[in-house]
N, C-alpha and C positions, 0 to 999 in steps of 0.2 A: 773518823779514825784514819782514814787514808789521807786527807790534808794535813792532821797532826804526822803522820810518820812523817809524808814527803817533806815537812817544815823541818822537823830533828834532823833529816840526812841531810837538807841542804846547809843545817848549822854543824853539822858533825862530818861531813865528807864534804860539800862543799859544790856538791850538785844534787839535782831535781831527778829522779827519775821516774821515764816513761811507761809508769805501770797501773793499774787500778789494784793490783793484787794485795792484798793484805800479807798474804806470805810470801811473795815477791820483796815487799820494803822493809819487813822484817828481816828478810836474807840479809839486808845493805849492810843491817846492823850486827850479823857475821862477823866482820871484817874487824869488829872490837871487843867481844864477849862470844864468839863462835859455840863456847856446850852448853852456854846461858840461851842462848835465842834457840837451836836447835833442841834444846828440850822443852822450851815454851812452844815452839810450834808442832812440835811432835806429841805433847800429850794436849792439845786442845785442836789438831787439824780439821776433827769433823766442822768443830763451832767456828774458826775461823772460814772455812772453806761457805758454811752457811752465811757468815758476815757479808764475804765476798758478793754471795748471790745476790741476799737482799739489797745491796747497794746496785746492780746490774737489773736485777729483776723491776727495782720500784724506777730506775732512768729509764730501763727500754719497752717495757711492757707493762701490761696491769696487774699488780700482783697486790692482793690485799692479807694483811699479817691479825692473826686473832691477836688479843692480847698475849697469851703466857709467849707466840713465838717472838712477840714482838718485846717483850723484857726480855726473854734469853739473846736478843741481839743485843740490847741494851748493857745488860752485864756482861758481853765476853766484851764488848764494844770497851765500855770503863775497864776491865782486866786487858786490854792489849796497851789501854793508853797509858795505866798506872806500871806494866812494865815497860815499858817504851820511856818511861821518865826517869825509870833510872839512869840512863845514859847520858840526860842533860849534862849528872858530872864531869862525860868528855868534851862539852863544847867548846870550840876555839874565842879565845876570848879577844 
């Protein structure tokens, strides 16, 4: 999820940025659709905010995920990417 966003903002703004955050690189996309991203991240922040970890948690430490939590990362993981694709429509061509 975090390579797909930082890939869209360097097609859609035109830099890379230096964040791991999920709602950090969703913020980027602010700056095109601001009440659209701001209420995708506002009613999903717990699930993202756990996205975040298991991507920090399974790099830096040992963190092992059962199955159900490991689909719930799985589906918010495909729901940030399939809204994150609607914005391909702004990319500079």
């Amino acid at each position: 999820v975090q390579l797909y966003l930082k890939s869209l903002i360097l097609e859609l703004i035109g830099e890379i940025p230096r964040t791991h955050s999920i709602r950090e690189l969703l913020g980027f996309l602010r700056k095109i659709e601001g009440i659209e991203v701001d209420k995708f991240i506002k009613t999903r922040r717990e699930a993202l905010i756990a996205l975040e970890d298991a991507y920090l948690l399974s790099r830096y430490f040992l963190r092992e995920y059962n199955r159900e939590e490991a689909e719930r990362l799985y589906e918010i993981a495909v729901e940030v990417i399939k809204f994150a694709e609607k914005f391909r429509r702004y990319t500079r061509d």
